[in-house]
N, C-alpha and C positions, 0 to 999 in steps of 0.2 A: 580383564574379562571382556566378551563381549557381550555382554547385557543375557548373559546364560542362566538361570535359576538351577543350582547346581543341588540335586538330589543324592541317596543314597544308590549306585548303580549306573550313574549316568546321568543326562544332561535332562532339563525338560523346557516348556515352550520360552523363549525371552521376555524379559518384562516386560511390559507397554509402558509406552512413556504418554503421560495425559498431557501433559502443556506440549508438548511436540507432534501431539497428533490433533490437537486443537489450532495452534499455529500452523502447521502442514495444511488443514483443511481450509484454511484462513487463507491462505497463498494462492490454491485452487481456486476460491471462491475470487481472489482478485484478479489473479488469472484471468480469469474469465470474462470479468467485468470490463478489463483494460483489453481483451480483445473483441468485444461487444461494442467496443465506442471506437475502435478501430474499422470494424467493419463498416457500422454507424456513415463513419469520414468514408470511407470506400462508397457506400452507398449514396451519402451524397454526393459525391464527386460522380458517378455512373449517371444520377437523376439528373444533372444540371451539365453533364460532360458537352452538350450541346452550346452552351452560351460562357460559363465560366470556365476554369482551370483553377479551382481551387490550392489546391497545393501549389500551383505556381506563384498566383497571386501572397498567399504567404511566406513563401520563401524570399520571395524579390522585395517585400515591404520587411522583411527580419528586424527592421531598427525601430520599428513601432510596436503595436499592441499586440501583431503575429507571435510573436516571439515570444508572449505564453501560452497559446495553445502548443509549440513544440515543450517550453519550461516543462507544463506539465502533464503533457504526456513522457517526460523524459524521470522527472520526479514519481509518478504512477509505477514505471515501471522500476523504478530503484526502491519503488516501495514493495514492490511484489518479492525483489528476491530480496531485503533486506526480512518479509515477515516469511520466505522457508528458509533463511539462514536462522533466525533465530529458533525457528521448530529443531534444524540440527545441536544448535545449544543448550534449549530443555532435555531432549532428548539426551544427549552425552551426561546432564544430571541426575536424570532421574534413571536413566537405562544402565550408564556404564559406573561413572561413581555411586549408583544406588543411593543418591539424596531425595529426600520429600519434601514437596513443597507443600508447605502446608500452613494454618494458622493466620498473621498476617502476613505472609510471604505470596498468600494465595490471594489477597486483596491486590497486593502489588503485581501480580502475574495479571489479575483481570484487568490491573486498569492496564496494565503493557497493550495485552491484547485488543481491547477496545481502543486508548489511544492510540494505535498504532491503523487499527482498521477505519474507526470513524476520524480522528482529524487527521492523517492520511489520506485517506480517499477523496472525504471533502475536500481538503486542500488544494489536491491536483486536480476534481473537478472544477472546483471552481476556477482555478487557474486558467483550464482550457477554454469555462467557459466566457471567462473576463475575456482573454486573446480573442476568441469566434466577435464577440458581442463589439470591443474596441477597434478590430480591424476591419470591420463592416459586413465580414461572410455571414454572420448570424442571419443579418438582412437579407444578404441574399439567398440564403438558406431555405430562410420562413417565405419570403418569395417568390418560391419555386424559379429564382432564376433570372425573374426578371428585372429585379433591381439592380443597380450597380454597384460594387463596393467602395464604400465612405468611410474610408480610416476617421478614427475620433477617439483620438488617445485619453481626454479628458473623462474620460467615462472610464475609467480605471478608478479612479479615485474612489469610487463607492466601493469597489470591491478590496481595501484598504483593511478594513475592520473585518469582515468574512476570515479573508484571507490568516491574518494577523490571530485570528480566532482559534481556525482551526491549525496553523502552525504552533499554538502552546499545547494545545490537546495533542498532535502527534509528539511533541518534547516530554509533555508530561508522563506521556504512558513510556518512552524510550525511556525517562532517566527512572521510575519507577522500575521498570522491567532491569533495567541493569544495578538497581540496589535488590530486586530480588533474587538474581541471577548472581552476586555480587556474595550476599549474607547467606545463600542456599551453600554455593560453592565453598566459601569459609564453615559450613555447618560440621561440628565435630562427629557424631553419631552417624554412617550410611545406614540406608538400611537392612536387617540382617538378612542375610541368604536363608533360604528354603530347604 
């Protein structure tokens, strides 16, 4: 089927699928965020194009602390289509097998969605912002320019525990999401047609 609610006569609207249109919006919403801190660098890069080269300067130092602002803007965005692949997952459960989540399956869905948004997000911010902070642009950044950048890898260090924080909170909501995803999918009963 294709998620058709099959009446007497003919077809009527398709079902909606709630965790797929909550995850879906989730995507958008990070969408947006990761192209908001995109511009962000763009705009800095325009404000300071007079004295630095920002992105050159991180690309050419790659073996120090640079090399997590790309991590995690690289991470950010595997997290965007990793949260609309799984809106196409709920969706395929609740739309086309016609399973409900529901009960504690719907505890395990929220924490998906939340670990997936909050120690996701954080994660790969803070990443970028350890990289800006470690490779010395933060400074130049906040200095509109005029300071020089001072790689200082040892300042990574603190962002150790943050970091390490928010990568259990994005595991715990994936492995949560994929035991709800998991026991939904094994669920005997779909629900009945209309």
């Amino acid at each position: 089927m294709s998620g058709l609610n099959l009446k007497k006569g003919g077809l009527s609207t398709p079902t909606a699928s709630v965790w797929g249109s909550r995850f879906i919006i989730s995507a958008i919403i990070q969408g947006a965020i990761i192209t908001l801190l995109t511009l962000l660098s763009v705009a800095a890069q325009l404000f300071l194009s007079s004295s630095t080269n920002i992105i050159m300067y991180l690309s050419l130092s790659f073996l120090g602390a640079s090399k997590w602002v790309f991590f995690g803007f690289i991470v950010y965005l595997i997290l965007t289509v990793a949260i609309a692949v799984t809106a196409v997952f709920y969706n395929h459960l609740e739309t086309h097998m016609r399973k409900k989540i529901g009960g504690f399956r719907t505890i395990l869905a929220w924490t998906h969605l939340l670990g997936m948004n909050v120690g996701g997000t954080a994660l790969a911010i803070t990443m970028i912002f350890a990289g800006l902070k470690g490779s010395g642009i933060l400074g130049v950044i906040t200095s509109g320019g005029s300071a020089s950048a001072v790689s200082n890898d040892g300042v990574l260090v603190q962002f150790i525990p943050p970091i390490a924080t928010f990568a259990a909170i994005l595991a715990i909501g994936v492995i949560t999401g994929g035991i709800a995803f998991i026991s939904t999918y094994l669920q005997k009963n779909p629900l009945p047609t209309e």
